[in-house]
N, C-alpha and C positions, 0 to 999 in steps of 0.2 A: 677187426672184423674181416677186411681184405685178406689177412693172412690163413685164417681160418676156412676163407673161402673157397682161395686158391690150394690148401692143402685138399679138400674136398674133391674140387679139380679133378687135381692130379690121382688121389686114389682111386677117382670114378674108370678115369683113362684107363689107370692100371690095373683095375678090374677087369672092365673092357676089353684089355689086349691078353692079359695074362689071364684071365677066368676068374671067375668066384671062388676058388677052391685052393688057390695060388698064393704064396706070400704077396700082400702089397711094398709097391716103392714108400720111398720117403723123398722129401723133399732135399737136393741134391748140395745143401751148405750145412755148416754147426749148426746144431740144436740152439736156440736161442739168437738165433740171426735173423733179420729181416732184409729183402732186398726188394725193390718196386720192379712188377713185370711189363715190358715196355712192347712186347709183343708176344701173340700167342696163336692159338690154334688157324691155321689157314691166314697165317698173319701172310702181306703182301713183300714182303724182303728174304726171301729164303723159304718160307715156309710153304713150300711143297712137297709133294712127292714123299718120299720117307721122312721126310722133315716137317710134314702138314702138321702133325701134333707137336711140333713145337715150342718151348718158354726159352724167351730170352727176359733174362733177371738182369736189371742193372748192379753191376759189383765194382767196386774199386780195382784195377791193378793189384794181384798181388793176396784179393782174398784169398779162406780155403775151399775148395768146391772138395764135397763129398761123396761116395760112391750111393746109390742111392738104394740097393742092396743089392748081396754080397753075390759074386761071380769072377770071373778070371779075367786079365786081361788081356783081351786080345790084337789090339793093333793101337799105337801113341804116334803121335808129333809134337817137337816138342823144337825144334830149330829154327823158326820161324819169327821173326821180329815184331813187337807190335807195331800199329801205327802207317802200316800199307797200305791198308784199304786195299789188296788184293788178293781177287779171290783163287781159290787154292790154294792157297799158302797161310791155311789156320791151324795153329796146332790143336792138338782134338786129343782125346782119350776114349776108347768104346772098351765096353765089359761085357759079358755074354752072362746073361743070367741061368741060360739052360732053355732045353723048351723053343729056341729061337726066340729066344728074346733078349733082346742089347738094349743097352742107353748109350747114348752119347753124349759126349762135352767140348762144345768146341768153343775157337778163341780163348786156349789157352796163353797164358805170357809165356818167351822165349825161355825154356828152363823150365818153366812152369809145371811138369809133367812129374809127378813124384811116385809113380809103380812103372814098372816095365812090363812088358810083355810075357805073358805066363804067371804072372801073381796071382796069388788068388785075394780079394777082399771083402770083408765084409760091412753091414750094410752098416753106413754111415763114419766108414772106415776114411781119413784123406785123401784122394789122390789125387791132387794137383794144385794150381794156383791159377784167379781169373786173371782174363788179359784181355788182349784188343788186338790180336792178329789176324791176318786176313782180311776181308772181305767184311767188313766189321765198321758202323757208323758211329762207336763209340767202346769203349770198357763194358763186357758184359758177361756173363753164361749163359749160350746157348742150348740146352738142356733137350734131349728126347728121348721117350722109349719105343724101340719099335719091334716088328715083329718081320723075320722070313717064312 
């Protein structure tokens, strides 16, 4: 029921930012995966500003996190160690869905990063693995989509 919730959620958001009339996201792992959301909207640990909207999903090191749909990408880190706890130094992946609208993934694991820069992907496509770099109180994905 939780899972079913939170998908709701999230296409409500994605309604919201990308319009009625827009392709909806998907939820940003495999099909058939669960992960508990450990914070979220206007959560108090990061979630401000362009990050107000949001999810962090607890994932093991090493899951797959998926493109949540299909865009190019336009800036990765992927150098970055887990296990710092400092901030700046999270590797991240953002995709530009068009429209000005991105998601983004951050605390990726070192390496973690599996498209480069100019790929194009589509929606529920792989690109990357979770991790715990940065600025980060455990193994997770930081998940949002937002809008310029």
């Amino acid at each position: 029921m939780k899972k079913i919730m939170l998908y709701f959620l999230i296409v409500a958001l994605s309604s919201f930012i990308v319009g009625r009339n827009k392709p909806k996201h998907i939820l940003p792992f495999p099909k058939g995966n669960e992960y508990k959301v450990i914070q979220g909207w206007n959560g108090k640990y990061g979630h401000t500003g362009a990050a107000n909207y949001a999810y962090d999903f607890i994932m093991p090191i090493g899951s797959f996190v998926t493109a949540s749909h299909k865009g190019t990408i336009i800036k990765t880190e992927s150098s970055f160690e887990d296990n710092t706890k400092t901030p700046g130094k999270e590797n991240y992946i953002i995709i530009d869905h068009g429209d000005h609208i991105y998601s983004r993934y951050f605390h990726r694991t070192k390496d973690g990063v599996l498209v480069k820069m100019g790929d194009i992907v589509g929606t529920g496509d792989t690109i990357g693995k979770s991790g715990n770099s940065g600025a980060s109180a455990g193994p997770h994905l930081h998940f949002d989509i937002t809008k310029d």
